[in-house]
N, C-alpha and C positions, 0 to 999 in steps of 0.2 A: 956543754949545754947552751949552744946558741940563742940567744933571744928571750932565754930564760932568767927573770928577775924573782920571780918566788914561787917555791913550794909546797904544795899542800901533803900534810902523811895522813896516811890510817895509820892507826893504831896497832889494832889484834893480828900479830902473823908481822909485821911490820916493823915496831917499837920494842912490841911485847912479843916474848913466845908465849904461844898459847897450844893447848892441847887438849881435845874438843872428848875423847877419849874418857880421859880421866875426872870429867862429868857425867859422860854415859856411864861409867863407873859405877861411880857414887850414888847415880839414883837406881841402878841396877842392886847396888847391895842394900838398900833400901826397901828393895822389894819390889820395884817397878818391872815388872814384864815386858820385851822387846821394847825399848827404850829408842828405840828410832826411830815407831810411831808418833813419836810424839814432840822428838826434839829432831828430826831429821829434815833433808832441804826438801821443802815441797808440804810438809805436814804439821810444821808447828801452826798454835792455833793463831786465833786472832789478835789473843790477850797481849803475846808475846811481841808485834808490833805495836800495840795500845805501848808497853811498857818501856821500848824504844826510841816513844816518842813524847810521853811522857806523858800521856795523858792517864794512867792510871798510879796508884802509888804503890812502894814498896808493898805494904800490906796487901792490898788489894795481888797485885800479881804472886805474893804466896799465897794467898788463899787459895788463888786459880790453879796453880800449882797442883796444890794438895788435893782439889777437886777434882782435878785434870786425871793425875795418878791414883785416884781412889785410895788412897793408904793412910792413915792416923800415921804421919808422923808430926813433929816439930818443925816451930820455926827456921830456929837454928839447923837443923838438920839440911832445912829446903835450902837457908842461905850458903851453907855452907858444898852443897853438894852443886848448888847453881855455879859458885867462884871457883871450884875444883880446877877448871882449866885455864885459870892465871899463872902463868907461871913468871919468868924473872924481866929480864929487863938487860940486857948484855952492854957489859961497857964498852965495846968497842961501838955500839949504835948510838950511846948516849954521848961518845965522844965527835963521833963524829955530826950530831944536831948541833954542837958547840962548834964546831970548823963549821957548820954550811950556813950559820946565823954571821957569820962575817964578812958572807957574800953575797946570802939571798934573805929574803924576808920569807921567814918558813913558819906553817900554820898545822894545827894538827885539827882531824875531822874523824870522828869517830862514831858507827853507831852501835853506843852502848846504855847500862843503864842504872841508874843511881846505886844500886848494890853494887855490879861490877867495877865504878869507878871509884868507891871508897876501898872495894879490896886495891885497886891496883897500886892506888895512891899512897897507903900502906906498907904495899911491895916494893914501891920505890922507896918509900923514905927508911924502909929497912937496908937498902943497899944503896944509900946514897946520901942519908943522913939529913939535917934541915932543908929547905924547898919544897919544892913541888915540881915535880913533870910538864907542869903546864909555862916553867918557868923558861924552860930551851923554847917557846915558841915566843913567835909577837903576838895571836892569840888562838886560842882554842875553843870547838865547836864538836859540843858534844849531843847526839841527837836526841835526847829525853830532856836538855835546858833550850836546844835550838825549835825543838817539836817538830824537826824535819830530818828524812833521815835518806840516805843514799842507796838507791841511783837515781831519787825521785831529783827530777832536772833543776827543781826551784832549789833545793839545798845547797847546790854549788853556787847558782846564780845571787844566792841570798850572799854567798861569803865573797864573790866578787866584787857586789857592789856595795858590803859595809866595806870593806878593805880598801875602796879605789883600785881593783887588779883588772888586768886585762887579760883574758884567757888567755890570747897569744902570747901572753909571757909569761905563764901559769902551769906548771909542771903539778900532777895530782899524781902520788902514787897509793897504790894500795894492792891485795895481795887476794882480790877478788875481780875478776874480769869483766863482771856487769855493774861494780861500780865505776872499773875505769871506763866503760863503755857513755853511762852515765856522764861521765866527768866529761868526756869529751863530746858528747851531746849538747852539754853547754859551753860549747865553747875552749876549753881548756887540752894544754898537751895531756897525753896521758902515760904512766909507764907502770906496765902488770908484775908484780913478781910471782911469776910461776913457782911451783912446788918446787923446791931444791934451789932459789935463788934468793940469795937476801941483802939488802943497804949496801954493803960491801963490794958485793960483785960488779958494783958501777964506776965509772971513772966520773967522779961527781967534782 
């Protein structure tokens, strides 16, 4: 990676597996009806970038939830069916944040949202024992504490210039095409992992 001094990760698909499935799932056995109206690309509502960005609170976004889907159910029910597609954290990608922090100055950028990031946090420390996730990076920018969220072009620029980085030595990956698109918008290298490719497959 020529010219390359730090890089930025996503998260979801990236760090973490995740499995988007076994959320439509959960709010499907709940009762919810075609379940893609409403959490699918192109159709979730408003609320769900409010919640992204952190201008709304946990409470507040179940409610909406529960409003959204018409259905008397619980809290717990909404949290639980919302985290359903967290799944683990593979150590051969948590090994290798540990090799690439010897070389580069690497940041993690993620947009997610105060539920999801106390499940993952969880997740990890069940398979990893004391720390924190945010401990493999030098720092972390999550878009419901940042209140910016990706591919909006100020969110990268915003981590450029708290960090002192320069795109041109700034590798962003992520496993979404219009955030790399984003990233390189502002400035920065970009690198997409397409479906069937992950951390590993690079000569890093």
């Amino acid at each position: 990676m020529q010219g390359i001094k730090n890089i930025i990760f996503d998260l979801g698909g990236v760090i973490i597996n995740l499995d988007n499935k076994l959320t439509e799932e959960a709010f499907t056995n709940l009762g919810v009806k075609d379940i893609r109206q409403y959490f699918g690309h192109g159709h979730a509502a408003a609320f769900f970038k409010d919640y992204e960005v952190g201008r709304i609170t946990d409470q507040q976004f179940i409610d909406s939830v529960r409003a959204m889907i018409g259905l008397d159910v619980s809290d717990q029910a909404i949290v639980d069916g919302w985290n359903a597609l967290l799944l683990d954290f593979p150590a051969e990608r948590i090994e290798l944040l540990r090799q690439l922090k010897k070389s580069y100055r690497i940041f993690l950028f993620s947009n997610t949202n105060a539920l999801h990031l106390a499940a993952l946090q969880q997740i990890y420390a069940k398979s990893y024992g004391p720390g924190v996730l945010d401990d493999h990076f030098e720092k972390t920018y999550y878009s419901h504490l940042l209140g910016k969220r990706k591919p909006d072009k100020e969110s990268y620029e915003h981590i450029l210039k708290e960090n002192q980085l320069l795109g041109t030595e700034t590798l962003f990956v992520d496993d979404a095409i219009i955030n790399v698109e984003g990233a390189e918008a502002a400035g920065l290298k970009g690198l997409y992992l397409r479906p069937g490719i992950s951390l590993l497959d690079f000569q890093w």
